[in-house]
Backbone and ligand atoms as CSV (ligand in chain L), in Angstrom:
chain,resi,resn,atom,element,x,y,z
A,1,UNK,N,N,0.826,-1.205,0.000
A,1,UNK,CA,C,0.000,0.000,0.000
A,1,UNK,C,C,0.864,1.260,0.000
A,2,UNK,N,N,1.998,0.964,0.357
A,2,UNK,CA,C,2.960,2.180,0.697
A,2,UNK,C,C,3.166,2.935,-0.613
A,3,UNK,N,N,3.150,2.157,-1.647
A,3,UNK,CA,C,3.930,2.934,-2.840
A,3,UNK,C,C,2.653,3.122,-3.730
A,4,UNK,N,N,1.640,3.584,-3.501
A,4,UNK,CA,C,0.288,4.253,-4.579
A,4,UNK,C,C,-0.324,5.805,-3.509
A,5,UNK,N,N,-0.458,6.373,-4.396
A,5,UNK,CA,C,-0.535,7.493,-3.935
A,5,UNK,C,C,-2.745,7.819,-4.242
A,6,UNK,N,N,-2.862,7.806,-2.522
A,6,UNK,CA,C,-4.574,8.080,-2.927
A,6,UNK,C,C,-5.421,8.834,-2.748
A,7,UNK,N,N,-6.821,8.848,-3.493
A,7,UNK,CA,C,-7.312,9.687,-3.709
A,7,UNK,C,C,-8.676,9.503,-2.712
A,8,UNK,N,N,-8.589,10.450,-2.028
A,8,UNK,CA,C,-9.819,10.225,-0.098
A,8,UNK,C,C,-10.519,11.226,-0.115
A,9,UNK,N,N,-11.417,11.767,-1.513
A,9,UNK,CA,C,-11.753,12.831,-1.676
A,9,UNK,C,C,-13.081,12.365,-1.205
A,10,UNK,N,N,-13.155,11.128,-1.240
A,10,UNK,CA,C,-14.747,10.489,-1.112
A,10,UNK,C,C,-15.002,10.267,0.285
A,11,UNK,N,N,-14.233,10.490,1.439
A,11,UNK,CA,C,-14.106,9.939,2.357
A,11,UNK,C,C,-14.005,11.397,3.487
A,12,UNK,N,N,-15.192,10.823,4.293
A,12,UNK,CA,C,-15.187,12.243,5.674
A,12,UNK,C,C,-13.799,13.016,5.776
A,13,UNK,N,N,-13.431,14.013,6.188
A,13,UNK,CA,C,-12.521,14.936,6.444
A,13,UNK,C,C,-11.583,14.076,7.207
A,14,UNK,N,N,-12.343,13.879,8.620
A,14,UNK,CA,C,-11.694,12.988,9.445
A,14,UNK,C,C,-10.777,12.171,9.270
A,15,UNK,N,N,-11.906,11.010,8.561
A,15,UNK,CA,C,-11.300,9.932,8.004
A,15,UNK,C,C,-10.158,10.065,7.579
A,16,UNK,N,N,-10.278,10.724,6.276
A,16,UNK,CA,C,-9.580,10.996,5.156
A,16,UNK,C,C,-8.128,10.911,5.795
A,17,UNK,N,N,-7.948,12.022,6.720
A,17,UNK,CA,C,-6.853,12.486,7.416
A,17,UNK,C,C,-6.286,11.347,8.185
A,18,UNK,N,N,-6.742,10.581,9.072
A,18,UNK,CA,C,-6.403,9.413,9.642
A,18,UNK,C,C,-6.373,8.012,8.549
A,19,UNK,N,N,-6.292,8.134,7.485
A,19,UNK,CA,C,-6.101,7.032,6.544
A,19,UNK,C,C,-4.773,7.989,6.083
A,20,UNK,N,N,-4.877,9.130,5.955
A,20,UNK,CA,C,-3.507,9.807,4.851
A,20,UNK,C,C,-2.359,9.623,6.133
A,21,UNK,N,N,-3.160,9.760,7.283
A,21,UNK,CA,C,-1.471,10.183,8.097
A,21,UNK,C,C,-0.890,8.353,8.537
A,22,UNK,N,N,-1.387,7.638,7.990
A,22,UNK,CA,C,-0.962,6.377,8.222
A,22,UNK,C,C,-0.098,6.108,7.029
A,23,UNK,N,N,-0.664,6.419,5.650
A,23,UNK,CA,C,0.296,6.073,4.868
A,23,UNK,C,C,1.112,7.501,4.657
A,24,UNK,N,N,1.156,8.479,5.380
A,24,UNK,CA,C,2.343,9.380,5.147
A,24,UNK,C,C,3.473,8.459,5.914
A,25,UNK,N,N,3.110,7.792,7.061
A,25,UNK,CA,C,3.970,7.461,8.166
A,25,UNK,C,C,4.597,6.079,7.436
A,26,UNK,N,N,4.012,5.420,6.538
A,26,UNK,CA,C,4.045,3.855,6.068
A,26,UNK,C,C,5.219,4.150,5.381
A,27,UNK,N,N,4.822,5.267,4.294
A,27,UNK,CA,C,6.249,5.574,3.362
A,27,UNK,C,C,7.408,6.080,3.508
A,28,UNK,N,N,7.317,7.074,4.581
A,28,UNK,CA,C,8.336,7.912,5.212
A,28,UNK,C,C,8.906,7.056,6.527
A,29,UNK,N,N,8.372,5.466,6.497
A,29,UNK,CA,C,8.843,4.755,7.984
A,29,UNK,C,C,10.756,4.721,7.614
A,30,UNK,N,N,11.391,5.282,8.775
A,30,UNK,CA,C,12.978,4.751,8.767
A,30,UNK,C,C,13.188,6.315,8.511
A,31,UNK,N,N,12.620,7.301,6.748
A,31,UNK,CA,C,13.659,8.313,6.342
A,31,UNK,C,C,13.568,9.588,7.446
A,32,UNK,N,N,14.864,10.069,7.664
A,32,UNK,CA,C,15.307,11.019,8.144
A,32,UNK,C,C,15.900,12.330,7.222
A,33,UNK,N,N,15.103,12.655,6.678
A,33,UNK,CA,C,15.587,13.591,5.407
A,33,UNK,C,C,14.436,14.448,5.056
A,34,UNK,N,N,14.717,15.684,5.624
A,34,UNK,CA,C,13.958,17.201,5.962
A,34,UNK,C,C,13.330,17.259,4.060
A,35,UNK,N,N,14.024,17.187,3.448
A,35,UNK,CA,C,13.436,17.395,2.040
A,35,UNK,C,C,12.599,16.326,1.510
A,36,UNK,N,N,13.220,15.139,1.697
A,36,UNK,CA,C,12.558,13.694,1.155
A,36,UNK,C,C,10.934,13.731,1.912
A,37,UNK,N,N,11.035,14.236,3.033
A,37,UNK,CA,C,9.582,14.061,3.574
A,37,UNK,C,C,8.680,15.336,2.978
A,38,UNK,N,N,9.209,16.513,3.109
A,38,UNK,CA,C,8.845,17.495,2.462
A,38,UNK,C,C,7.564,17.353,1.140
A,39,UNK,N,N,8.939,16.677,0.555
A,39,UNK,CA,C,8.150,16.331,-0.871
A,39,UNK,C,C,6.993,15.204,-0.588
A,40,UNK,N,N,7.424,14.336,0.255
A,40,UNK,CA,C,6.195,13.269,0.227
A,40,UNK,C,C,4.729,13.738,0.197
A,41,UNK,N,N,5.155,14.785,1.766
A,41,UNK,CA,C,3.829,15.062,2.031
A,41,UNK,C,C,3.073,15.763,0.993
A,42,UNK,N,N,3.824,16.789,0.793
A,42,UNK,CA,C,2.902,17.275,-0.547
A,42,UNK,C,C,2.323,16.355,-1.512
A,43,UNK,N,N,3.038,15.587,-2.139
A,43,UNK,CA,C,2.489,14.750,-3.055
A,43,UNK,C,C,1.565,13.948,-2.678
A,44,UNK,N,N,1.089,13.709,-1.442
A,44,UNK,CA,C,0.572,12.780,-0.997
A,44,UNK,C,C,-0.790,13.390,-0.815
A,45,UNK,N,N,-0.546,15.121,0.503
A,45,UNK,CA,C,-1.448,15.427,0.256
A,45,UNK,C,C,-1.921,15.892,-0.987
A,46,UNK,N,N,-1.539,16.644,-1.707
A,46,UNK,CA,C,-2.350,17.145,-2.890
A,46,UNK,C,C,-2.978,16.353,-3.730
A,47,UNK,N,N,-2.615,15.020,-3.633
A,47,UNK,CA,C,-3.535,13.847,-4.275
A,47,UNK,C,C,-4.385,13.494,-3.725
A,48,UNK,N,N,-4.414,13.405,-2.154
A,48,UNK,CA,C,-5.851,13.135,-1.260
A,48,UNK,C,C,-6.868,13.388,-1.957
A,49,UNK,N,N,-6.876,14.991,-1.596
A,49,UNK,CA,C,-7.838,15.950,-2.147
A,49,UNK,C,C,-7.969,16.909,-3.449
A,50,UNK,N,N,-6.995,16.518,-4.232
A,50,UNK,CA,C,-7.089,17.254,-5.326
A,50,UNK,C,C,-6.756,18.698,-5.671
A,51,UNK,N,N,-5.868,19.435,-4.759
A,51,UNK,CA,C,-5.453,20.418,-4.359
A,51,UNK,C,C,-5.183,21.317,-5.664
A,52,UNK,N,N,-4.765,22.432,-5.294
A,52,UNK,CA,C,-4.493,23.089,-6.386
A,52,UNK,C,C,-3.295,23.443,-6.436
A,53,UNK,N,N,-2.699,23.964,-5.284
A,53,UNK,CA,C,-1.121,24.036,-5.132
A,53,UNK,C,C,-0.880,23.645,-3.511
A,54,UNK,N,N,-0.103,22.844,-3.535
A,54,UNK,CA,C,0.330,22.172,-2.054
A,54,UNK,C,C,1.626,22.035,-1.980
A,55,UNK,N,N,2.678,22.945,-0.861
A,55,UNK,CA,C,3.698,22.764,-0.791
A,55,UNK,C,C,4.160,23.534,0.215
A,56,UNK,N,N,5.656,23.968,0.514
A,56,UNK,CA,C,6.819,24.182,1.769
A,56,UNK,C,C,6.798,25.355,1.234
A,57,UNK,N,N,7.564,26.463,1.787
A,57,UNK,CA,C,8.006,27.682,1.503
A,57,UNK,C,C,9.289,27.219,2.959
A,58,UNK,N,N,10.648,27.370,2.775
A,58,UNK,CA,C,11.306,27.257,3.544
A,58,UNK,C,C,11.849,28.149,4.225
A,59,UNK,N,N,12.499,28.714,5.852
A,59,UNK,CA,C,12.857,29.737,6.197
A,59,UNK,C,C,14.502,29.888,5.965
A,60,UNK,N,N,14.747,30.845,5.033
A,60,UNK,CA,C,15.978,30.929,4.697
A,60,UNK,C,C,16.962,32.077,5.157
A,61,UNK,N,N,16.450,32.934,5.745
A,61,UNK,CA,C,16.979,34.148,6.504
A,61,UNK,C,C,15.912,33.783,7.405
A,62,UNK,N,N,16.106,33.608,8.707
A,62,UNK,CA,C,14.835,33.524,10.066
A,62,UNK,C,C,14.146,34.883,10.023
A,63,UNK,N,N,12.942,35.241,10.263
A,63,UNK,CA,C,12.493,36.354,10.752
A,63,UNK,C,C,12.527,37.525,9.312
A,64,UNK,N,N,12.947,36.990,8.387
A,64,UNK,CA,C,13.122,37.770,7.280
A,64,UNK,C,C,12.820,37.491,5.976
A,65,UNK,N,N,12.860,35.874,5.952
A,65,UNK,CA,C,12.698,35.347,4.167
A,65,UNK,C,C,12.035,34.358,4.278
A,66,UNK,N,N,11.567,33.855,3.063
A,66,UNK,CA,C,10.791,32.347,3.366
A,66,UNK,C,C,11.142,31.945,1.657
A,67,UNK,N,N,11.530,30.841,1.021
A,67,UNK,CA,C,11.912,30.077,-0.310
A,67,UNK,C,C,11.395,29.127,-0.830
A,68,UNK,N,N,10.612,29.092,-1.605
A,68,UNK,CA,C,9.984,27.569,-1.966
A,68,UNK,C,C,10.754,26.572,-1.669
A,69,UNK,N,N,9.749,25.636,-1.615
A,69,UNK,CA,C,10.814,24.420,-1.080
A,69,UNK,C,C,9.781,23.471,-2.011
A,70,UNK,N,N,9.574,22.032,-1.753
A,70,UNK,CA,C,8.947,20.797,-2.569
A,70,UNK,C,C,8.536,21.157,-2.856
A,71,UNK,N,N,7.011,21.289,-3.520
A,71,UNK,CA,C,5.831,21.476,-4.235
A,71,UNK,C,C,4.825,20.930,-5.403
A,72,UNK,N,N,3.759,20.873,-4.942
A,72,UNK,CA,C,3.083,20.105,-6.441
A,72,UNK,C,C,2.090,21.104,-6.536
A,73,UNK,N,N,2.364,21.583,-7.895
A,73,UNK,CA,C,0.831,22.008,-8.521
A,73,UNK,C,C,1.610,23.188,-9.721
A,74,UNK,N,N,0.764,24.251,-9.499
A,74,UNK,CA,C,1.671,24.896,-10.959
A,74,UNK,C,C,2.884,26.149,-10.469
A,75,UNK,N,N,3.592,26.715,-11.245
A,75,UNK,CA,C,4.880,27.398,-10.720
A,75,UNK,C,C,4.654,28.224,-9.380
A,76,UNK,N,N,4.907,28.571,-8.301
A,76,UNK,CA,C,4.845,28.899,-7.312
A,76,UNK,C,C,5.520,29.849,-7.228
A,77,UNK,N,N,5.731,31.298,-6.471
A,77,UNK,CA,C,6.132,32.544,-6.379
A,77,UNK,C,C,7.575,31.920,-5.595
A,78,UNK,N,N,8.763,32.495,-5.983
A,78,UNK,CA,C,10.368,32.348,-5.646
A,78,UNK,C,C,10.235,32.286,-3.927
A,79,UNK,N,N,9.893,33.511,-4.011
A,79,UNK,CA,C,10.314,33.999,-2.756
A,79,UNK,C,C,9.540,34.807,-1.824
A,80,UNK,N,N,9.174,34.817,-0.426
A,80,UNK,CA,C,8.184,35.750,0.344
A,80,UNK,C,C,8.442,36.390,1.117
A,81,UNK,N,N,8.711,37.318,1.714
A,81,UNK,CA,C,8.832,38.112,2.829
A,81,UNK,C,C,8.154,37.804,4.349
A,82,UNK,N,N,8.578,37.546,4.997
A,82,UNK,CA,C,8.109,37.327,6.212
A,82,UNK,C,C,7.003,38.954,6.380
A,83,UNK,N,N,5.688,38.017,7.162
A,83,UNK,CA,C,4.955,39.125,6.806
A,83,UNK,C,C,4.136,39.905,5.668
A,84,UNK,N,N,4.580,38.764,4.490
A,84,UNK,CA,C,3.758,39.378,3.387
A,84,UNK,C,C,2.654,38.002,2.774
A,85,UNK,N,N,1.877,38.613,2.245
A,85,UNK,CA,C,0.902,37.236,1.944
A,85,UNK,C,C,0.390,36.331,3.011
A,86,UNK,N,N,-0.450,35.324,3.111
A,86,UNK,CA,C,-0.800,34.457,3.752
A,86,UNK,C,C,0.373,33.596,4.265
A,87,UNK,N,N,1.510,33.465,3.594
A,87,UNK,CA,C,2.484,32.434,4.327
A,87,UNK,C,C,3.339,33.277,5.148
A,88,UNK,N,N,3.584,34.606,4.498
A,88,UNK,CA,C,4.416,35.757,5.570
A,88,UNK,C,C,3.649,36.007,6.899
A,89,UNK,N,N,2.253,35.679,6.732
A,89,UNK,CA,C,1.598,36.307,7.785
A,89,UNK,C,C,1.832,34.608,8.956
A,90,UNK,N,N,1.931,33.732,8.395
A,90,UNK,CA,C,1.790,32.415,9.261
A,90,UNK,C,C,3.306,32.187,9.804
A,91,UNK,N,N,4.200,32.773,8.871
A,91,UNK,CA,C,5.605,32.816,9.245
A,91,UNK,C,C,5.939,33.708,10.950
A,92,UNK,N,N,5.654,34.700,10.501
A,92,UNK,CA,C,5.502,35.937,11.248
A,92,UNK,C,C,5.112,35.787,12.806
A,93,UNK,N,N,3.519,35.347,12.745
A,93,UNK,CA,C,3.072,35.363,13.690
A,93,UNK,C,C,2.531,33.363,14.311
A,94,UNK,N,N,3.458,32.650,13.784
A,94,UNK,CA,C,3.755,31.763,13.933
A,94,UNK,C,C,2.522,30.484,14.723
A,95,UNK,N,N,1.665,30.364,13.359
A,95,UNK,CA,C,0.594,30.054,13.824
A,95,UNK,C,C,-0.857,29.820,12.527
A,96,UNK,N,N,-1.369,28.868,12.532
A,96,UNK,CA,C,-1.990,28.273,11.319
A,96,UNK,C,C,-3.422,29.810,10.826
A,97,UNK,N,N,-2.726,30.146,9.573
A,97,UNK,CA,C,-3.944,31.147,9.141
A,97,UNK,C,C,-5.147,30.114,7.922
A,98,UNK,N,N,-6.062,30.254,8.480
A,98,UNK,CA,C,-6.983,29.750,7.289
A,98,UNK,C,C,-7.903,30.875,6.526
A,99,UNK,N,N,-7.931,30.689,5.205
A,99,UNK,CA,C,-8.527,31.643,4.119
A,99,UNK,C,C,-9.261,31.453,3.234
A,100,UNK,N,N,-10.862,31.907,4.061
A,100,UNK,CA,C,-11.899,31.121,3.550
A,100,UNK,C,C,-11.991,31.769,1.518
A,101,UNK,N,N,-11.243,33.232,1.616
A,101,UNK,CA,C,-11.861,33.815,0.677
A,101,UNK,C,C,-10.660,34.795,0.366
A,102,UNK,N,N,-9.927,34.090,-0.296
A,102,UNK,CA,C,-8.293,35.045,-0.506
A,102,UNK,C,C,-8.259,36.680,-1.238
A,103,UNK,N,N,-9.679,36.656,-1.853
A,103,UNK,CA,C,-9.948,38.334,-2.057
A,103,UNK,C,C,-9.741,39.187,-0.792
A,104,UNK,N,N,-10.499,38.433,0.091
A,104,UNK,CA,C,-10.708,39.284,1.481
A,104,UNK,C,C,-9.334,39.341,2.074
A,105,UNK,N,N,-8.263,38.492,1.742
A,105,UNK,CA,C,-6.940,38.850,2.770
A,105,UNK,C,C,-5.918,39.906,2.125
A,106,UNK,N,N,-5.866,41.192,2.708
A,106,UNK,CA,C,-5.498,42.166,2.240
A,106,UNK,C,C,-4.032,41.617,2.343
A,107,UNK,N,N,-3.144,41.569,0.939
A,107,UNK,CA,C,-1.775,41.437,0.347
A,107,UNK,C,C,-1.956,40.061,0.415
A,108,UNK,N,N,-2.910,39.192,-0.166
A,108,UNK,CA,C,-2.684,38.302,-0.503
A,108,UNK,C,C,-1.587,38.127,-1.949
A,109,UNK,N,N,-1.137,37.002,-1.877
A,109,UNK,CA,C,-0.237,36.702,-2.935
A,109,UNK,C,C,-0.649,35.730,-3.803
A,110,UNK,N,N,-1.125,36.329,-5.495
A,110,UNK,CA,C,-1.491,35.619,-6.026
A,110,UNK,C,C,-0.537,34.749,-7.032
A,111,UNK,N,N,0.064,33.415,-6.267
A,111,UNK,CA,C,0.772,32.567,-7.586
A,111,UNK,C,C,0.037,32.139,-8.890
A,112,UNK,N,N,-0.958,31.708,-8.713
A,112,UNK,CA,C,-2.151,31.290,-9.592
A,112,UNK,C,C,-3.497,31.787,-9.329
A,113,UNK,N,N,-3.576,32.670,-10.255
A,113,UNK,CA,C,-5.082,33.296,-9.855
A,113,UNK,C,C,-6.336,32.407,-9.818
A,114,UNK,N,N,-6.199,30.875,-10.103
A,114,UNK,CA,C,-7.740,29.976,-9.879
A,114,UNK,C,C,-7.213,30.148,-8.320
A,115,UNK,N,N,-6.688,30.150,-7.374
A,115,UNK,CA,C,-6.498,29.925,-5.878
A,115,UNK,C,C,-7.829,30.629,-5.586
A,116,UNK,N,N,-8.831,30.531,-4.867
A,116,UNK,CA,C,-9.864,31.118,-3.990
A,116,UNK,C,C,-9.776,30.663,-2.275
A,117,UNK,N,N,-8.877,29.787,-1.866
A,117,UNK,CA,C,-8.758,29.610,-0.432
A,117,UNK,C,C,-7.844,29.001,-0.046
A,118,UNK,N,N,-7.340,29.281,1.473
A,118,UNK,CA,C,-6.104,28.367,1.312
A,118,UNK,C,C,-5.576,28.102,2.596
A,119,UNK,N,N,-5.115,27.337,3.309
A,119,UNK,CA,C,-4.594,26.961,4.364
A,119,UNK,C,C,-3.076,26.908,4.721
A,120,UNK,N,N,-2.677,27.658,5.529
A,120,UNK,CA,C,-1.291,28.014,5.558
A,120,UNK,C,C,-0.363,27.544,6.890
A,121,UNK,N,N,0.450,26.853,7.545
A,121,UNK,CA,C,0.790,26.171,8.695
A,121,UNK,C,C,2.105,26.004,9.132
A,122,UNK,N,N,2.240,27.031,10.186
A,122,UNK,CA,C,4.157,27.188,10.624
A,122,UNK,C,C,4.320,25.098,10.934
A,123,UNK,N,N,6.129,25.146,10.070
A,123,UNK,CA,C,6.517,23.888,10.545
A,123,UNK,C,C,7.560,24.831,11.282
A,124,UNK,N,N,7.636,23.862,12.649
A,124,UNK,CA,C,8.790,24.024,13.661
A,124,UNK,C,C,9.687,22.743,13.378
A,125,UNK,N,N,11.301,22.749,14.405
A,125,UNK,CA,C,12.106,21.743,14.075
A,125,UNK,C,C,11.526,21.544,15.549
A,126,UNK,N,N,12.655,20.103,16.379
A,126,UNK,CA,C,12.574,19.749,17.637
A,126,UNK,C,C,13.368,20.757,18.595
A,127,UNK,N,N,13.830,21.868,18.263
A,127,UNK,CA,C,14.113,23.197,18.994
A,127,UNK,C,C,13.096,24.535,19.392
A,128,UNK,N,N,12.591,23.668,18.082
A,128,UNK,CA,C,10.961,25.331,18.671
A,128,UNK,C,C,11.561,26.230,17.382
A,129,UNK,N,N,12.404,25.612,16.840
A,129,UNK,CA,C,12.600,26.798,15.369
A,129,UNK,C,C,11.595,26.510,14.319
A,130,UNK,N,N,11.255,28.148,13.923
A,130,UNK,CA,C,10.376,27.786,12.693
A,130,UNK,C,C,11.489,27.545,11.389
A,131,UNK,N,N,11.339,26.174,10.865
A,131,UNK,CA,C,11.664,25.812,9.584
A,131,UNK,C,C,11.347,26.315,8.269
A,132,UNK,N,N,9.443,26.075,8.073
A,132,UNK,CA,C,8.930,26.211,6.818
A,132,UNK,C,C,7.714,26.655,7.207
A,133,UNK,N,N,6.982,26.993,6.153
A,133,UNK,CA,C,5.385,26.856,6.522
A,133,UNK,C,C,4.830,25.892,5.385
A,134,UNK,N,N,3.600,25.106,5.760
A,134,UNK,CA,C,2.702,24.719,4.468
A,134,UNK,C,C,1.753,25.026,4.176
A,135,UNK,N,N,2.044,25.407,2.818
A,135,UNK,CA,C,0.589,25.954,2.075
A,135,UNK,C,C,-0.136,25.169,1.196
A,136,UNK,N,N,-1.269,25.527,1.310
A,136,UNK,CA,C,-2.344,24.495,0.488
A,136,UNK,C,C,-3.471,25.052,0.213
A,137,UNK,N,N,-3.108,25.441,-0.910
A,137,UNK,CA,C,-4.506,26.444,-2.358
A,137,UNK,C,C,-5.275,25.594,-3.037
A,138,UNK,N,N,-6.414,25.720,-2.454
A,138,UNK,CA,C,-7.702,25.488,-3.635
A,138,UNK,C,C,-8.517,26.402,-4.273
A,139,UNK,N,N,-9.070,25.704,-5.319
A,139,UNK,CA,C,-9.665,26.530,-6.586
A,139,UNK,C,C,-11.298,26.616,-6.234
A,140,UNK,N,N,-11.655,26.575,-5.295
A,140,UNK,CA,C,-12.812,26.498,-3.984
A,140,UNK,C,C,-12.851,27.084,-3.232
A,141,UNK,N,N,-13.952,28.253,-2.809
A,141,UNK,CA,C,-13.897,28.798,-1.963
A,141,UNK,C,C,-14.200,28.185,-0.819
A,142,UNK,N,N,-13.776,28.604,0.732
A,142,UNK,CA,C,-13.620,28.058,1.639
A,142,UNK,C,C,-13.608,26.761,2.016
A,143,UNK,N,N,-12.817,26.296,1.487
A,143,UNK,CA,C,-12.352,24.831,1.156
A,143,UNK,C,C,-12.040,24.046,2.408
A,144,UNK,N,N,-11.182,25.059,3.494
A,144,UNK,CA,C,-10.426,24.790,4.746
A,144,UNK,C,C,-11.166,24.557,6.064
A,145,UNK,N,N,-11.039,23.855,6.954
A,145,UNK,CA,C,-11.689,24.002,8.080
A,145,UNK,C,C,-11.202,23.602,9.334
A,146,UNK,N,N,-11.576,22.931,10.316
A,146,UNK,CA,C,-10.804,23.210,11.584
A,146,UNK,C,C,-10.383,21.691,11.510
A,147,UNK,N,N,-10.911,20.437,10.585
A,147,UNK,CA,C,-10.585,19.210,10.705
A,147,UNK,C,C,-9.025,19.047,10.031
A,148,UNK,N,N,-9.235,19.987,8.617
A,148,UNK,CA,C,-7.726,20.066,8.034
A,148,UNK,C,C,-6.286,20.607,8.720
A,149,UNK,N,N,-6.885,21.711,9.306
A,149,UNK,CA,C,-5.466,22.444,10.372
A,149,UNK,C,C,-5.410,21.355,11.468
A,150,UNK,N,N,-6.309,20.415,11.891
A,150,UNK,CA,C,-5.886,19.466,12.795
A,150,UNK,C,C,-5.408,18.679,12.535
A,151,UNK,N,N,-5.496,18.328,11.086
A,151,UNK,CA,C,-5.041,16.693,10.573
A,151,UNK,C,C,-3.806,17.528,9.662
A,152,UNK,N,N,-3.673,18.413,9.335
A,152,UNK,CA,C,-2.126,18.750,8.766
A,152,UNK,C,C,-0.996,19.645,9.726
A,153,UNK,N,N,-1.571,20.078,10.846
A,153,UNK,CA,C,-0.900,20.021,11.747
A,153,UNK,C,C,-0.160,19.160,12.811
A,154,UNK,N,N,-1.142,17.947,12.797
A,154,UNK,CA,C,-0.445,16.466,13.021
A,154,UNK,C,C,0.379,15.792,12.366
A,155,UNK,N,N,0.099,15.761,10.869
A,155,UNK,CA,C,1.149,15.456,9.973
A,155,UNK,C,C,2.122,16.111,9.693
A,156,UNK,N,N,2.386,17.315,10.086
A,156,UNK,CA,C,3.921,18.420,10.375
A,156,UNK,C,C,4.978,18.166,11.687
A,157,UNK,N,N,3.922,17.677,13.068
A,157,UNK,CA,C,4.634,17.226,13.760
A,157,UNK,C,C,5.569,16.324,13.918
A,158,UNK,N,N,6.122,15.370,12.707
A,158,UNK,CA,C,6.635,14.952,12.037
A,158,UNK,C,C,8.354,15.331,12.363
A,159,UNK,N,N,8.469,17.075,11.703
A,159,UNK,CA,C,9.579,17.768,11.590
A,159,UNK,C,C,10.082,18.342,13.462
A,160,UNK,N,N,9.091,18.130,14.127
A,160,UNK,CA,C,9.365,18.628,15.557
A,160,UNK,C,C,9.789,17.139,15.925
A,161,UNK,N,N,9.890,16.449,16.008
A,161,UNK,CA,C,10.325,15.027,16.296
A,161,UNK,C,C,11.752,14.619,15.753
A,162,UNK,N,N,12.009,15.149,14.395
A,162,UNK,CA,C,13.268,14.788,13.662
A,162,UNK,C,C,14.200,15.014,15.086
A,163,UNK,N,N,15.018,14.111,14.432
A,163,UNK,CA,C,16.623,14.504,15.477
A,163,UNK,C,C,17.521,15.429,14.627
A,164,UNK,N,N,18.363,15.320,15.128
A,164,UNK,CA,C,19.656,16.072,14.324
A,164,UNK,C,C,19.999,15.671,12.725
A,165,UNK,N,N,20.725,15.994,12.151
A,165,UNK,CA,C,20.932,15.843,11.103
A,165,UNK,C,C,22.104,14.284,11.319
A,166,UNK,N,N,21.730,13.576,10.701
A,166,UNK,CA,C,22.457,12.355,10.856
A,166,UNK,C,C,23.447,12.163,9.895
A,167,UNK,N,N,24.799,11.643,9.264
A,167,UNK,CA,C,25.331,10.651,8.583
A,167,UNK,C,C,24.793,9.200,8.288
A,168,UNK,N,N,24.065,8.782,7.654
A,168,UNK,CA,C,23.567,7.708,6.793
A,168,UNK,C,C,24.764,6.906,7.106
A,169,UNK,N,N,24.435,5.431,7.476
A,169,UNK,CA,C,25.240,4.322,7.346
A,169,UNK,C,C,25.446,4.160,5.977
A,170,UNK,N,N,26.356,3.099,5.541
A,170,UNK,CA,C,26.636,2.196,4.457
A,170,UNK,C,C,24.819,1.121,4.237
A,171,UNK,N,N,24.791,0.628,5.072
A,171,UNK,CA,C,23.929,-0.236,5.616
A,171,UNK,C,C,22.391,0.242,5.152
A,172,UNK,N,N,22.250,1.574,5.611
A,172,UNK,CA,C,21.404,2.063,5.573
A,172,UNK,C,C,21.104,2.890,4.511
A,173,UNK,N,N,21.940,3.268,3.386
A,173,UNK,CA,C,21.694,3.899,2.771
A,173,UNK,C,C,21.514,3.101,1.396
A,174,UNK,N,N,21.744,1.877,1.200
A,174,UNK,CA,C,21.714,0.262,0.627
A,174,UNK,C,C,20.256,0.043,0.754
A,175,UNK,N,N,19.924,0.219,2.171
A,175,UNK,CA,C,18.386,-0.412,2.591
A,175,UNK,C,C,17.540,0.396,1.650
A,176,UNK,N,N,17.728,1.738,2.088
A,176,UNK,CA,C,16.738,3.118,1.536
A,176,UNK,C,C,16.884,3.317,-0.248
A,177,UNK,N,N,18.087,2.387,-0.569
A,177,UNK,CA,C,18.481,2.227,-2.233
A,177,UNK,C,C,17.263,1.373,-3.336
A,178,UNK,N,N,16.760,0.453,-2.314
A,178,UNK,CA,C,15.554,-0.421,-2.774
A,178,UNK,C,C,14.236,-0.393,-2.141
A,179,UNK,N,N,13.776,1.293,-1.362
A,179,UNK,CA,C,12.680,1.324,-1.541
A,179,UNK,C,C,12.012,1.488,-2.878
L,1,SME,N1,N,-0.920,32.617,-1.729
L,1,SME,C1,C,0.289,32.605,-0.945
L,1,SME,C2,C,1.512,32.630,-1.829
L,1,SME,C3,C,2.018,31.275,-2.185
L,1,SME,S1,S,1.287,30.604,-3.524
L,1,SME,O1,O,-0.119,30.708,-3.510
L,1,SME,C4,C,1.862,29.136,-3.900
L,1,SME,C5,C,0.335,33.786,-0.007
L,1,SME,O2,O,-0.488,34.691,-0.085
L,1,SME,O3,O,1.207,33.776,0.842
């Protein structure tokens, strides 16, 4: 089951979320690699539900910059300002913004103008540093709700758990060669 990527569009919010965060955990079991998971999740989520753009913005100057990072959906804006747009504003004030109606969020940032709503979510490391945020645009208005910031805020906790940055065995990097 680990290696098909699915589609739980049919399936309660809830649900959905507690079937996705099992196989986020199934595929990502063993890797320790800030990017490799990155990308999973996106891909994973944005196939759940059919997303429109789902992905990382990474913190690359703290308190000052934010950089795309993984992403699935169509070209995504370079770069954000802490404080600007929906992900500057989640960066900033470090804390999940939801956007029922992205007209209404004054300096919203439009990468793709089908976006009408969108859910935005500080990742921390296991220090309490903010890393990234994730964003997730649909072509739907108020798409977001309090089941999604719960179930993709669980699936971020993920990056607060990582340990340190490791050296890969011989052994282990053989194993992770034939997933
Ligand atoms: N809408 C976001 C910008 C990122 S893109 O939509 C991928 C914002 O206002 O921060």
């Amino acid at each position: 089951m680990a290696e098909v990527t699915l589609d739980l569009r049919d399936l309660p919010r809830t649900e959905a979320y507690d079937t996705l965060q099992r196989h986020v955990d199934a595929v990502l079991e063993g890797v320790d690699d800030e990017i490799a998971e990155m990308a999973t999740i996106s891909c994973l989520v944005h196939h759940a539900f059919g997303h429109l753009w789902t992905g990382f913005y990474r913190v690359v100057v703290p308190g000052a910059l934010l950089r795309v990072g993984p992403y699935q959906g169509t070209l995504g804006c370079l770069e954000i300002a802490f404080g600007r747009g929906v992900c500057g504003t989640a960066a900033t004030e470090r804390r999940t913004v939801v956007v029922d109606d992205v007209n209404e969020f004054p300096g919203h940032i439009a990468c793709d103008g089908r976006s009408l709503s969108e859910i935005v979510l500080p990742v921390t490391d296991a220090e309490g540093r903010l890393i990234a945020v994730f964003d997730v645009d649909s072509e739907h208005r108020a798409t977001f709700n309090d089941d999604d910031r719960v179930g993709l805020e669980r699936m971020l906790e993920r990056f607060a758990r990582r340990g340190s940055p490791v050296t890969a065995t011989a052994s282990e990097v053989a194993v992770s060669a034939v997933r």
